[in-house]
C-alpha positions as CSV (number, residue, x, y, z in Angstrom):
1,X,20.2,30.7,-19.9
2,X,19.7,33.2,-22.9
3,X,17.0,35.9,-21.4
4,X,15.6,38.4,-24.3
5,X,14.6,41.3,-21.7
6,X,16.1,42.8,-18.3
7,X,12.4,42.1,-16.8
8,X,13.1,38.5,-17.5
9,X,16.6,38.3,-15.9
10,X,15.4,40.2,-12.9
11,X,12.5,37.8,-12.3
12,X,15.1,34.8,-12.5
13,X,16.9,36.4,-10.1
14,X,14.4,37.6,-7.5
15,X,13.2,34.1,-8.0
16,X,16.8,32.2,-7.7
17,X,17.3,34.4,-4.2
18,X,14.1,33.5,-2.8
19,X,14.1,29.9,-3.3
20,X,18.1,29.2,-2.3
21,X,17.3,30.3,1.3
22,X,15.9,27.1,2.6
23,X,14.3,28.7,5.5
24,X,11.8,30.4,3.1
25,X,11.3,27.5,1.1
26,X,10.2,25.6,4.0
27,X,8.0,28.0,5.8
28,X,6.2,28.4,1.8
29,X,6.1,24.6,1.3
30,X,4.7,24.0,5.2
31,X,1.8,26.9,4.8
32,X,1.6,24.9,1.1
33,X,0.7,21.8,2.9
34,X,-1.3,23.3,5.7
35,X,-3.8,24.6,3.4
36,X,-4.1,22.2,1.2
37,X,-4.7,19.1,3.3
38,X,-6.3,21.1,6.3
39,X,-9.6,19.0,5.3
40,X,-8.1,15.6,5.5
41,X,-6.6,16.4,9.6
42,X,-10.2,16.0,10.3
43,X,-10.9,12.8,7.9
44,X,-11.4,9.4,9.6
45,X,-9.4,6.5,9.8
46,X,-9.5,4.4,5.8
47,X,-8.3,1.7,4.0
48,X,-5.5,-0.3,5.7
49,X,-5.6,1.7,9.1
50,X,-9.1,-0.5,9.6
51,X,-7.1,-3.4,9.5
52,X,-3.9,-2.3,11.3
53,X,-4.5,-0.2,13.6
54,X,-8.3,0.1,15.0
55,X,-8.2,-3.7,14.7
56,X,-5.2,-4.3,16.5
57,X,-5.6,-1.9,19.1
58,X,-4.3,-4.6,21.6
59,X,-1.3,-4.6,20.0
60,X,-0.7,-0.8,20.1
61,X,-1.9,-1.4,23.7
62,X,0.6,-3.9,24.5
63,X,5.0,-4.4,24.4
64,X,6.0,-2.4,21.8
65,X,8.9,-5.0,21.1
66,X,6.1,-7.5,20.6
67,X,4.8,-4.9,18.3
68,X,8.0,-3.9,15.9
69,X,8.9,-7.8,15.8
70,X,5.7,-9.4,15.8
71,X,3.6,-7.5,13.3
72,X,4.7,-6.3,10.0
73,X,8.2,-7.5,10.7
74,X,9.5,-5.6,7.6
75,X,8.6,-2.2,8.5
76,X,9.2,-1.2,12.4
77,X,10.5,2.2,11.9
78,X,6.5,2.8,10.8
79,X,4.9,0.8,13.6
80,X,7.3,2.6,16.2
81,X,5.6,5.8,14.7
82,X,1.8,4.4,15.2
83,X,2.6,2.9,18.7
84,X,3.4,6.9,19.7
85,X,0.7,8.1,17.8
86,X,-1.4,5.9,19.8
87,X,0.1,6.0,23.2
88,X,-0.6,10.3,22.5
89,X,-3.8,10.3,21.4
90,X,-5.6,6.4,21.4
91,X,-7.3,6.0,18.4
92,X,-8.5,9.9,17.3
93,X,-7.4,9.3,14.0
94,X,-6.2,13.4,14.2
95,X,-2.7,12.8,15.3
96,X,-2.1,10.3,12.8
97,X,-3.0,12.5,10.5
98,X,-1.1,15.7,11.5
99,X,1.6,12.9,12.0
100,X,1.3,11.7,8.4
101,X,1.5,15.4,6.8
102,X,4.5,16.6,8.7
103,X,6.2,13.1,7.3
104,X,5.2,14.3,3.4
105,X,6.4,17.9,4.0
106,X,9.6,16.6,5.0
107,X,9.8,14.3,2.8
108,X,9.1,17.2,-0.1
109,X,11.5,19.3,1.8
110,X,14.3,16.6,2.0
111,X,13.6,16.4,-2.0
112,X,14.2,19.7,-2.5
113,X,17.7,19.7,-0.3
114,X,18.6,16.7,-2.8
115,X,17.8,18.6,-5.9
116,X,20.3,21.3,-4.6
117,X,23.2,19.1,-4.9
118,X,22.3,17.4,-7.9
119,X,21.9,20.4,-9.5
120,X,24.7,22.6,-7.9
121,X,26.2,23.7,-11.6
122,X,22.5,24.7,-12.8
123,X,21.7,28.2,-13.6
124,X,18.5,28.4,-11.6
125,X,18.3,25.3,-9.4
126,X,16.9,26.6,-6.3
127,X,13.8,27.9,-8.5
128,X,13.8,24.2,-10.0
129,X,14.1,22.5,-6.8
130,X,10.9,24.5,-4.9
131,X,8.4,23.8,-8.1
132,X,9.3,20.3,-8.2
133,X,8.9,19.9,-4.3
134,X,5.6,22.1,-3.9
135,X,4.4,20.1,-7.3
136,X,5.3,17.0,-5.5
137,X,4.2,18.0,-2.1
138,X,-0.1,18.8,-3.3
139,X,0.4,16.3,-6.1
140,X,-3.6,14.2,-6.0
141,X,-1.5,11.2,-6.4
142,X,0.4,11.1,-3.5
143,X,-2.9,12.1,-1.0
144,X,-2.9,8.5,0.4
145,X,0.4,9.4,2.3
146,X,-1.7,11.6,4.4
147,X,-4.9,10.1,4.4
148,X,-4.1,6.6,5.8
149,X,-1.8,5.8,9.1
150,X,-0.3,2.9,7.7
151,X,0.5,4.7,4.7
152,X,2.9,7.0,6.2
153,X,5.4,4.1,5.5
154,X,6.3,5.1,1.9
155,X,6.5,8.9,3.5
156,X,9.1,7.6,6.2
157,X,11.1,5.6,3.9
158,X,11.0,8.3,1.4
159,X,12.7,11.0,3.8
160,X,15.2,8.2,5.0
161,X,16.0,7.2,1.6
162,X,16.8,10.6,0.1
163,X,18.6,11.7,2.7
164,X,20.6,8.9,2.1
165,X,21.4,9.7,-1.1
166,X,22.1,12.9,-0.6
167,X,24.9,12.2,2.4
168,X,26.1,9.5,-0.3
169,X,26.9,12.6,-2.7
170,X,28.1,14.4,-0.1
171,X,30.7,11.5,0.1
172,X,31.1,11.4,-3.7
173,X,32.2,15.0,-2.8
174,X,34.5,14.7,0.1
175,X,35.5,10.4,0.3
176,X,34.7,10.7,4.3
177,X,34.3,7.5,5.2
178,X,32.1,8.8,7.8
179,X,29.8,10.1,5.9
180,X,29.6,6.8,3.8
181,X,29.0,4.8,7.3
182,X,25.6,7.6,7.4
183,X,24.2,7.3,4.2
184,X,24.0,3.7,5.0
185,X,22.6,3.8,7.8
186,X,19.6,6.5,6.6
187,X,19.4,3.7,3.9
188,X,18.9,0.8,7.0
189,X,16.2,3.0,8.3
190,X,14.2,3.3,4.8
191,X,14.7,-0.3,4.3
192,X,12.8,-0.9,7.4
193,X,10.2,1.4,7.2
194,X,9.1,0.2,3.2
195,X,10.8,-2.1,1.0
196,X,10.2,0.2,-1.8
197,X,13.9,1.7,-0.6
198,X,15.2,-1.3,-2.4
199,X,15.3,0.8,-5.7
200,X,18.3,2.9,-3.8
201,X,21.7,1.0,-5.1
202,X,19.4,1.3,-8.8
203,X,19.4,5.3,-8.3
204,X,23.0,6.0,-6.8
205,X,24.2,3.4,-9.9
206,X,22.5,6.2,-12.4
207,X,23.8,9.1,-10.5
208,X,28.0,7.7,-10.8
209,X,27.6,6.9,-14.2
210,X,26.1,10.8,-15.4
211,X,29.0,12.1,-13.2
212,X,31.4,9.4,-15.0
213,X,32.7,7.7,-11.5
214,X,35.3,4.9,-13.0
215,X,33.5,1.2,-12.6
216,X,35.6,0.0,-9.6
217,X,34.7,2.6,-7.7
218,X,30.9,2.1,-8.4
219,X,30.9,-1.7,-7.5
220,X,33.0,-0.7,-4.0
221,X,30.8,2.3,-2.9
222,X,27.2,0.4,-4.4
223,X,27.8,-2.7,-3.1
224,X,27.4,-2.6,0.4
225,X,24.1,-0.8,-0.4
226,X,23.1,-4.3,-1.6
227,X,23.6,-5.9,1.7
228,X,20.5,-4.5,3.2
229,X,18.7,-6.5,0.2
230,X,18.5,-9.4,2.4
231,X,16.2,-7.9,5.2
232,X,13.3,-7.4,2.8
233,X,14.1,-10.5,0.5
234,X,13.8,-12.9,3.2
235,X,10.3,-11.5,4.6
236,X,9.4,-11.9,1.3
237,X,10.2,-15.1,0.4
238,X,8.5,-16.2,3.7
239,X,5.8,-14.7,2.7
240,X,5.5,-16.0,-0.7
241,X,6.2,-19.6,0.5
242,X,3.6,-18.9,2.9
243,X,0.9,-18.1,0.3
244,X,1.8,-20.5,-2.6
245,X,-1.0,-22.9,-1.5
246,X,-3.4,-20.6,-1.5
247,X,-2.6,-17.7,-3.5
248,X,-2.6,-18.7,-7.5
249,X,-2.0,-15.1,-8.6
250,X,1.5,-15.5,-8.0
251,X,1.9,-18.1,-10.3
252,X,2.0,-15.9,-13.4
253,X,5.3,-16.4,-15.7
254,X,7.3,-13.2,-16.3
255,X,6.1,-12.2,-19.6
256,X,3.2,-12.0,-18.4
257,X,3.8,-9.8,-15.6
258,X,5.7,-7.9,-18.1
259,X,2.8,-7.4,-20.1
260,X,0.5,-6.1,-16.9
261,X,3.4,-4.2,-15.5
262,X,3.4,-2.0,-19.2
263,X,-0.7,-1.5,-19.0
264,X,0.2,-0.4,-15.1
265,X,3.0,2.0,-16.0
266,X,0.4,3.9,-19.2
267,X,-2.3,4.1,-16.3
268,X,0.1,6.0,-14.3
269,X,1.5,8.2,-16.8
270,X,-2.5,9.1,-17.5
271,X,-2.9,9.5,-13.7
272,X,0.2,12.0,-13.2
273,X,-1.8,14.8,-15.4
274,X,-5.7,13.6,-15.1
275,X,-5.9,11.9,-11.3
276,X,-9.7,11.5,-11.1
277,X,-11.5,10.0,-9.9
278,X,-9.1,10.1,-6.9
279,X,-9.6,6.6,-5.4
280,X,-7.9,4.6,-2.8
281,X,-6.7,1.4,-5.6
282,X,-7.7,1.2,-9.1
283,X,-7.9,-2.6,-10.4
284,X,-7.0,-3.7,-14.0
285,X,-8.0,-7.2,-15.6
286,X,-6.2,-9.7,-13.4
287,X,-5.8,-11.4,-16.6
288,X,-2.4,-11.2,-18.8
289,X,-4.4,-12.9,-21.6
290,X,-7.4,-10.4,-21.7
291,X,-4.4,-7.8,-21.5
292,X,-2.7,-9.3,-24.5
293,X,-6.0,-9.9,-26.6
294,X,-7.2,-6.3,-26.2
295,X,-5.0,-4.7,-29.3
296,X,-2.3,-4.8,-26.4
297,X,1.0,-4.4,-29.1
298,X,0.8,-1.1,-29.8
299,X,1.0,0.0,-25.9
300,X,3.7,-2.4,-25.6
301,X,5.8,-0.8,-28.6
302,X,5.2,2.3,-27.3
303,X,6.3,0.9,-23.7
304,X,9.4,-0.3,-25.4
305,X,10.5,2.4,-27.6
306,X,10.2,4.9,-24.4
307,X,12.6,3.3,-23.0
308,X,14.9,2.5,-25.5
309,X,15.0,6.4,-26.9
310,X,15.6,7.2,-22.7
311,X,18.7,4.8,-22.0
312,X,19.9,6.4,-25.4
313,X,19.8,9.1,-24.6
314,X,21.1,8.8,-21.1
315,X,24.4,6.3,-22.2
316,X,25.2,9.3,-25.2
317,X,24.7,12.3,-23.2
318,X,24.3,11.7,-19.3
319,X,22.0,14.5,-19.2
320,X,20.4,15.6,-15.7
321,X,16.6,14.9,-17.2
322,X,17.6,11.6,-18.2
323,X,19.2,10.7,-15.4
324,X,16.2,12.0,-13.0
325,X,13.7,9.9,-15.5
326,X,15.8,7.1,-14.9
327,X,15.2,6.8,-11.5
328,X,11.8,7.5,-11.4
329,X,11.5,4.4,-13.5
330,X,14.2,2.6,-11.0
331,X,12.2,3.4,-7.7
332,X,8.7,2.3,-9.7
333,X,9.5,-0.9,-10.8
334,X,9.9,-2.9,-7.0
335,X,6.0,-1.5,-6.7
336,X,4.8,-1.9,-10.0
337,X,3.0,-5.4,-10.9
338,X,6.6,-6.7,-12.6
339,X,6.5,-7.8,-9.0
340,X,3.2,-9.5,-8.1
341,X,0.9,-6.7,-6.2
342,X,-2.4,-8.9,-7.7
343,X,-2.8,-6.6,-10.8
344,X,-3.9,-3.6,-8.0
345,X,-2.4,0.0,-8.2
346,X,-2.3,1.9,-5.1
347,X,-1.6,5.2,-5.6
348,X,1.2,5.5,-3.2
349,X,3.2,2.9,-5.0
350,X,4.6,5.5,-7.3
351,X,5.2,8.3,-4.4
352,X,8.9,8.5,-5.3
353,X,8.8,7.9,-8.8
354,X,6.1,11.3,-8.3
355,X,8.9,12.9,-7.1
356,X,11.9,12.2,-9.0
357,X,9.4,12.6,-12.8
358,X,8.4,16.2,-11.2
359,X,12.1,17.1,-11.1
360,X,12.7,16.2,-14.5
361,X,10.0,17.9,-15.8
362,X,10.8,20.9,-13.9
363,X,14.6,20.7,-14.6
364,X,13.8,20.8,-18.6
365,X,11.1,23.6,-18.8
366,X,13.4,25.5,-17.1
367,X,17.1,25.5,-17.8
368,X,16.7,23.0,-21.2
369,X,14.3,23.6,-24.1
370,X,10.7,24.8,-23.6
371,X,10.2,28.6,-23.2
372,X,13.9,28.9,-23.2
373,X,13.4,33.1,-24.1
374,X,10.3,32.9,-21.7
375,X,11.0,32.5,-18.4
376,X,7.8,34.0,-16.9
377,X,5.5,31.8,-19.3
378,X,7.6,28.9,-17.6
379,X,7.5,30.3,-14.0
380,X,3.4,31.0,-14.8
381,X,2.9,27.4,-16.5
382,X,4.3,25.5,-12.9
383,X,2.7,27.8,-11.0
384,X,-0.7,26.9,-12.8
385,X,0.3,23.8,-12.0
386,X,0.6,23.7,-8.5
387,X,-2.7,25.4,-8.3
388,X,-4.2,22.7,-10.0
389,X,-3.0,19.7,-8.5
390,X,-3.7,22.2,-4.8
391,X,-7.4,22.2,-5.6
392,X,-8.1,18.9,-6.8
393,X,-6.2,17.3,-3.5
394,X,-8.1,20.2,-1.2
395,X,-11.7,19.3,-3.0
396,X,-11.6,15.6,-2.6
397,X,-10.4,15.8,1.2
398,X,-13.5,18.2,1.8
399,X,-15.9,15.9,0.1
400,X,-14.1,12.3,1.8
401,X,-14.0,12.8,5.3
402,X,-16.5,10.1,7.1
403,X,-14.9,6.2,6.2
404,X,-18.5,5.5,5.1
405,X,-18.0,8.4,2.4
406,X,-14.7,7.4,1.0
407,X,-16.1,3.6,1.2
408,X,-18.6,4.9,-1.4
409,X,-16.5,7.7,-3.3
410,X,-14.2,4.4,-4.0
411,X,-16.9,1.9,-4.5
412,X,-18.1,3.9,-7.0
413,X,-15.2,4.7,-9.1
414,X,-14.3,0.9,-9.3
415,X,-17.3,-1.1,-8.8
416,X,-15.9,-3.8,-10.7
417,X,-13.3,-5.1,-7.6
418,X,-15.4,-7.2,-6.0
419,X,-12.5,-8.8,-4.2
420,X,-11.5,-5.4,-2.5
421,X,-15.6,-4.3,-2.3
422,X,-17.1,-7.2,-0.5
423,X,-14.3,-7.0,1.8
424,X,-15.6,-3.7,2.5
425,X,-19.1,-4.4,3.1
426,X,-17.6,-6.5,5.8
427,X,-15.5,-3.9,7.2
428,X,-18.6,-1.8,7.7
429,X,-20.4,-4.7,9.3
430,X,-17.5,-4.4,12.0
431,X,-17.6,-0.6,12.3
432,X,-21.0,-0.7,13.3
433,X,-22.8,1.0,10.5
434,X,-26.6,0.6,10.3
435,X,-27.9,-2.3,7.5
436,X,-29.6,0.3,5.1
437,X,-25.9,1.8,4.3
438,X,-24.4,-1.8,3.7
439,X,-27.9,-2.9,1.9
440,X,-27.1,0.7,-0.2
441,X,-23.5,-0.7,-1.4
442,X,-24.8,-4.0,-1.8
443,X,-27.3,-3.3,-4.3
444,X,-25.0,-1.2,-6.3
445,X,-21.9,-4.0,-6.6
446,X,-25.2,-6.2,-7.8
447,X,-26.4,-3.4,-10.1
448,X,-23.0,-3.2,-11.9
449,X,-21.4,-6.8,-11.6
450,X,-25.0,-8.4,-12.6
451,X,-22.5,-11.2,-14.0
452,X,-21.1,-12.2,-11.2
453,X,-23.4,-15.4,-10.6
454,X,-20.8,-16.9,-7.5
455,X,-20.8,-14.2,-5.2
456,X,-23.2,-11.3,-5.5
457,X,-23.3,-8.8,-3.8
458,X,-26.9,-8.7,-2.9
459,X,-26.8,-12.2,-1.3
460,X,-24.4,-11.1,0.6
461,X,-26.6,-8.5,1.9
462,X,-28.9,-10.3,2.6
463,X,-27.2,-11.9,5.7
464,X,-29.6,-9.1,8.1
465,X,-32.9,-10.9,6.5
466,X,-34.3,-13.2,8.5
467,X,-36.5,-15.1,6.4
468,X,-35.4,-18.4,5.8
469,X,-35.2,-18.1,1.6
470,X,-33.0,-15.2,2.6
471,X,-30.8,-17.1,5.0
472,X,-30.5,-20.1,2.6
473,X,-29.4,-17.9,0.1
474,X,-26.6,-16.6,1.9
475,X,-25.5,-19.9,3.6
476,X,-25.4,-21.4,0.1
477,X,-23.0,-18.7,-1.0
478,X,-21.2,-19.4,1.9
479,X,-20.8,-23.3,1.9
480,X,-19.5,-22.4,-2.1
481,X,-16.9,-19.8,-1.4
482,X,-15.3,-22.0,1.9
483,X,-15.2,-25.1,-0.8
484,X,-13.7,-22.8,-3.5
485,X,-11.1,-20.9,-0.8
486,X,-9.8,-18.2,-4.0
487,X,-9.4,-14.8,-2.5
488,X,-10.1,-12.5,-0.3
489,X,-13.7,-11.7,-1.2
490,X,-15.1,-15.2,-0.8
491,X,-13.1,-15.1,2.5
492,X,-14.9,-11.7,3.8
493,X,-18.0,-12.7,2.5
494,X,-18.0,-16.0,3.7
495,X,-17.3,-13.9,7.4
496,X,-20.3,-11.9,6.6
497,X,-22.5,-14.7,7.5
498,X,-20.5,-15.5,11.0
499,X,-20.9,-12.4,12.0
500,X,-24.8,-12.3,10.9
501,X,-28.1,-13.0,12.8
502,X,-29.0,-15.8,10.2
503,X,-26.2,-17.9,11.8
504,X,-28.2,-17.9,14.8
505,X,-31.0,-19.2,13.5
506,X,-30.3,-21.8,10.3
507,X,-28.2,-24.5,9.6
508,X,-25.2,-22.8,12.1
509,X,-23.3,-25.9,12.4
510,X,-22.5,-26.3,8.5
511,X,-22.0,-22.5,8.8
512,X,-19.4,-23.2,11.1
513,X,-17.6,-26.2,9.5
514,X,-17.8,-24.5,6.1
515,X,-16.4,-21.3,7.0
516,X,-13.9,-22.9,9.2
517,X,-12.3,-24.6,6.5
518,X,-11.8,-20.9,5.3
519,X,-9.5,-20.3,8.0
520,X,-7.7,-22.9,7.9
521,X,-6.8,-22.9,4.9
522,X,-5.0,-19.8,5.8
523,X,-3.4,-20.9,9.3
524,X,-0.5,-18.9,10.2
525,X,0.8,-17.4,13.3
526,X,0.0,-13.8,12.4
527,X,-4.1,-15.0,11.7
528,X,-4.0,-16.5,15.0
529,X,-2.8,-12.9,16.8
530,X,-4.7,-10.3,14.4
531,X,-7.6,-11.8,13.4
532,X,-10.2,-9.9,15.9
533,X,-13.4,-11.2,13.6
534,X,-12.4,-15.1,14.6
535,X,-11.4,-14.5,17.4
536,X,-14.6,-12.7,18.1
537,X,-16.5,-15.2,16.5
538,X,-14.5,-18.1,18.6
539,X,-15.6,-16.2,22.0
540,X,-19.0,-16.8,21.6
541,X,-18.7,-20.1,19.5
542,X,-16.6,-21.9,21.3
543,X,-19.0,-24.3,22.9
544,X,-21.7,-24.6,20.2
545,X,-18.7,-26.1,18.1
546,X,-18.4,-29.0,20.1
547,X,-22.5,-30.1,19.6
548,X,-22.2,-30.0,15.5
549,X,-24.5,-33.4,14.7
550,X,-25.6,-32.8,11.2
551,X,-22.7,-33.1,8.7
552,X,-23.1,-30.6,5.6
553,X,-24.2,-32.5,2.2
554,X,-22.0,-34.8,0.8
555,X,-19.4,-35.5,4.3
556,X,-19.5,-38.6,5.9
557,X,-19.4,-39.2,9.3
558,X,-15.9,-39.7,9.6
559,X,-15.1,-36.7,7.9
560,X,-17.6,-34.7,10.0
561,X,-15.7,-36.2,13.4
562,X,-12.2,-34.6,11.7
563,X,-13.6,-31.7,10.9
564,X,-15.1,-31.0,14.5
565,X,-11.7,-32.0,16.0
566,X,-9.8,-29.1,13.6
567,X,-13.0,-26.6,14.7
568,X,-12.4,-27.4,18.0
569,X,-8.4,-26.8,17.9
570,X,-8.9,-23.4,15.6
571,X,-11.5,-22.1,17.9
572,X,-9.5,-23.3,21.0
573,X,-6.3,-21.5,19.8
574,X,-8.6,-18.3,18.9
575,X,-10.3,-18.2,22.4
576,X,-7.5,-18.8,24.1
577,X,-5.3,-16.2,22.7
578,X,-8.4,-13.8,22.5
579,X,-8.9,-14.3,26.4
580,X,-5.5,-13.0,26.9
581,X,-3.3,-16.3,27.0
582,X,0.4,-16.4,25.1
583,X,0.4,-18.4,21.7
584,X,2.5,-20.4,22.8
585,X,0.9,-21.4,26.3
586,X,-2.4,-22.4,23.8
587,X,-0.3,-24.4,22.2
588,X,1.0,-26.8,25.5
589,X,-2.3,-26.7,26.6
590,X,-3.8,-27.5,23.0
591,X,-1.1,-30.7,23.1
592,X,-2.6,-31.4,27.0
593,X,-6.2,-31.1,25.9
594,X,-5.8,-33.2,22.9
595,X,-2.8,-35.4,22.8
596,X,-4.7,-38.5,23.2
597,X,-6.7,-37.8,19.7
598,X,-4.8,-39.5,16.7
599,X,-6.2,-37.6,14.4
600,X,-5.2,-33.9,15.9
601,X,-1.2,-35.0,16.0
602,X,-0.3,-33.6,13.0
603,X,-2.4,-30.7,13.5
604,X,-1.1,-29.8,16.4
605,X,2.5,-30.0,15.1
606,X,1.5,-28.1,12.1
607,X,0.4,-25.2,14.6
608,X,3.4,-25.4,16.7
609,X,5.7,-24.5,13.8
């Protein structure tokens, strides 16, 4: 690097010989971390962890092989993690969040070991390495990480999948086969905590061909990388085949995907310098049509040509910042919407990507181009920087702390989700929150989707009332969204109503047939385990189900006999496992109980499998 002053040089130096002991760089990146995300230790339990882990407390309560093999099959290394969290504290969501920032500050750190090699003939690559970990390690974007338990998972298989990269150059470097046998297994262990690790064979492919490694030799030493494919493609696919009834935002051709996955990537690239507001998910038009109709070529030649001028430019030259820009593109795309996520960004979906873009960006203010005579505008510009993204992450943790609190911070900066919102208004219903806070939400979804004419928000509301216009208003809703069984808010709001007071008091047994159709609809093995509402509701329904007389407008009586038999089976399997008896034992008895009945045959087989 050409330096026009002594002072210059000296500050390189001093800089170079404070960041290369990796001691120091640890203890500044940990007291980095400590400060910065000292409000969220305190924070409640958010987003997914309502689902997975206070909802399943059983489970964490239970066999842990049941656990790791049972329940998110894909990713045990993390549910190992959140059975010990658990089995050390219960459920004081405190652990789990010390837990979740020691996981980001090693993964930041384990970023900046891999940045060593990578860089190891770079004038100044310790300096590079700390700014693009400490960028990485406060970036706004990557807060989820540390604010949600279950999140922990792209943390986990972050650490695990850069380590493995980095004992696969170490191979590149010494051809121990030993150390090959490693890096796969580190690779085995991100696989199974996230299936984001997937983009791995992508990124050691880009690092061979910058250090020229001959062909052969990339097919041998990439290929058993591939194996591990399998694990997460055949959950996958099982879970796809599962949903293809039910779920018709799969069914998108690739095109169109293409076209959503290009809006996704310029909402990102916005987000990496502007993250606010900093919510949990940020929806876009589930609509590849509206997405093409809205002036969309521009974006999409601009999409294109980045691209194009990048491989370029990596095939000619090989260069370091096009090689790191590559694979921050190569560990985005199994998380971007080119593979169906439902048109959703979650901000931890790009937590690698974060990481590997920060490099670059470091790598070419520094030893490339910008402030090339300048090193101390450079050094001040990153530090800047990292004070920026520091306060933005440490302000939003102090204000988001209570679940009710982020509930609204994230309500508010996307009021137009009603499939994720409703879901919400449910999820507060379960938590125990008092009506006027859930009335509060309820009116404001109605205030901004005033359009929504199927399910508003305020009718859903409306399930405390106990007026009977009120109550009709809501079962109505109801009896539509178990007929029209489309997503997830029709499903939560339909639950709304079983869970309400106005059940008790109008029209409960269309209530029940209606919203029962809901669940069957989605009948699988892991409903029957981890559904705590229905099973709930199936504890202290169980009997009424069985004195249903009135049949629901338009169902004959035949019709209203098969629909109390598949009631009775549902909330028979729901009790039964809710009471504490194996799956499998409700099943035998179910067969015992109802054998004799024609009509429940095939039910019962359909069950069984």
């Amino acid at each position: 690097m050409n330096l026009n002053s002594n002072d210059q040089q000296n500050l390189s130096v001093k800089a170079e010989k404070i960041f290369s002991d990796s001691r120091s760089v640890f203890f500044i990146l940990s007291a980095l971390a400590l400060v910065v995300f000292w409000p969220a230790l305190f924070g409640d339990f958010v987003g997914d962890d309502v689902l997975r882990v206070i909802e399943y407390e059983n489970l964490l309560a239970g066999n842990l092989w049941d656990l790791l093999f049972y329940y998110t099959v894909d990713r045990p290394v993390v549910m190992l993690t959140i059975w010990l969290n658990y089995k050390m504290a219960g459920l004081q969501p405190f652990i789990y969040k010390l837990t979740n920032l020691l996981f980001h500050l090693l993964c930041a750190f384990t970023g900046f070991q891999l940045l060593q090699k990578l860089l190891k003939n770079i004038s100044l690559k310790s300096t590079i390495s700390f700014f693009a970990a400490a960028i990485f390690l406060v970036h706004p974007l990557n807060h989820h990480v540390v604010q949600s338990a279950v999140q922990r998972s792209v943390s986990l298989a972050g650490i695990f999948l850069l380590l493995s990269f980095i004992y696969f150059i170490k191979f590149y470097e010494s051809r121990a086969r030993s150390v090959f046998l490693f890096s796969l297994f580190l690779y085995l262990l991100a696989v199974l905590s996230k299936p984001v690790s997937v983009a791995l064979p992508a990124v050691l492919l880009i690092y061979l061909l910058t250090v020229n490694a001959r062909w052969t030799d990339i097919v041998k030493w990439v290929s058993p990388y591939l194996l591990f494919l399998v694990i997460p493609a055949w959950n996958y696919s099982g879970t796809a085949l599962a949903s293809a009834d039910t779920v018709t935002e799969f069914k998108f051709e690739n095109w169109r995907y293409f076209l959503i996955q290009t809006k996704v990537f310029f909402i990102y690239l916005y987000k990496y310098f502007y993250p606010f507001p900093m919510e949990f998910i940020h929806s876009i038009h589930n609509s590849a049509d509206k997405i093409y109709s809205e002036n969309f070529i521009p974006y999409l030649t601009v999409y294109v040509a980045i691209f194009v001028v990048l491989g370029v430019w990596f095939l000619r030259k090989r260069t370091l910042a096009a090689s790191l820009l590559l694979m921050a593109y190569a560990v985005y795309l199994p998380q971007s919407s080119f593979y169906s996520i439902l048109h959703v960004l979650f901000y931890h979906r790009v937590y690698l990507s974060v990481f590997f873009a920060t490099a670059a960006i470091c790598y070419f203010l520094i030893n490339r181009h910008f402030f090339k005579t300048r090193i101390k505008v450079t050094f001040s510009l990153l530090s800047v920087g990292i004070v920026y993204f520091s306060v933005s992450t440490f302000t939003y943790f102090s204000q988001v702390k209570d679940y009710s609190d982020w509930l609204w911070y994230n309500v508010k900066a996307n009021p137009g989700n009603l499939n994720y919102n409703v879901s919400t208004l449910f999820m507060l219903k379960r938590r125990g929150y008092p009506v006027e806070l859930i009335n509060k939400f309820a009116d404001f979804l109605s205030e901004k989707n005033p359009e929504k004419e199927v399910l508003n928000a305020r009718s859903i509301a409306l399930y405390s009332a106990e007026n009977a216009e009120a109550r009709k208003v809501v079962l109505d809703t109801a009896n539509y969204l178990s007929a029209e069984q489309t997503s997830n808010s029709f499903f939560h709001g339909a639950m709304l109503f079983l869970e309400s007071e106005a059940g008790k008091f109008f029209q409960k047994d269309q209530a029940i047939l209606s919203l029962n159709s809901l669940y069957f609809s989605r009948l699988n093995t892991t409903v029957f385990i981890n559904d705590t509402a229905l099973k709930s509701f199936a504890r202290n329904n169980f009997e009424n189900v069985l004195e249903i007389q009135t049949p629901p407008a338009g169902v004959s009586e035949e019709k209203l006999k098969f629909l109390k038999l598949r009631s009775r089976i549902v909330l028979f399997l729901y009790f039964k496992v809710d009471t504490g008896l194996n799956l499998q034992d409700a099943l035998s008895e179910l067969q015992t109980k109802y054998s004799q009945l024609p009509e429940s045959k095939w039910l019962i087989e359909r069950l069984s499998k």
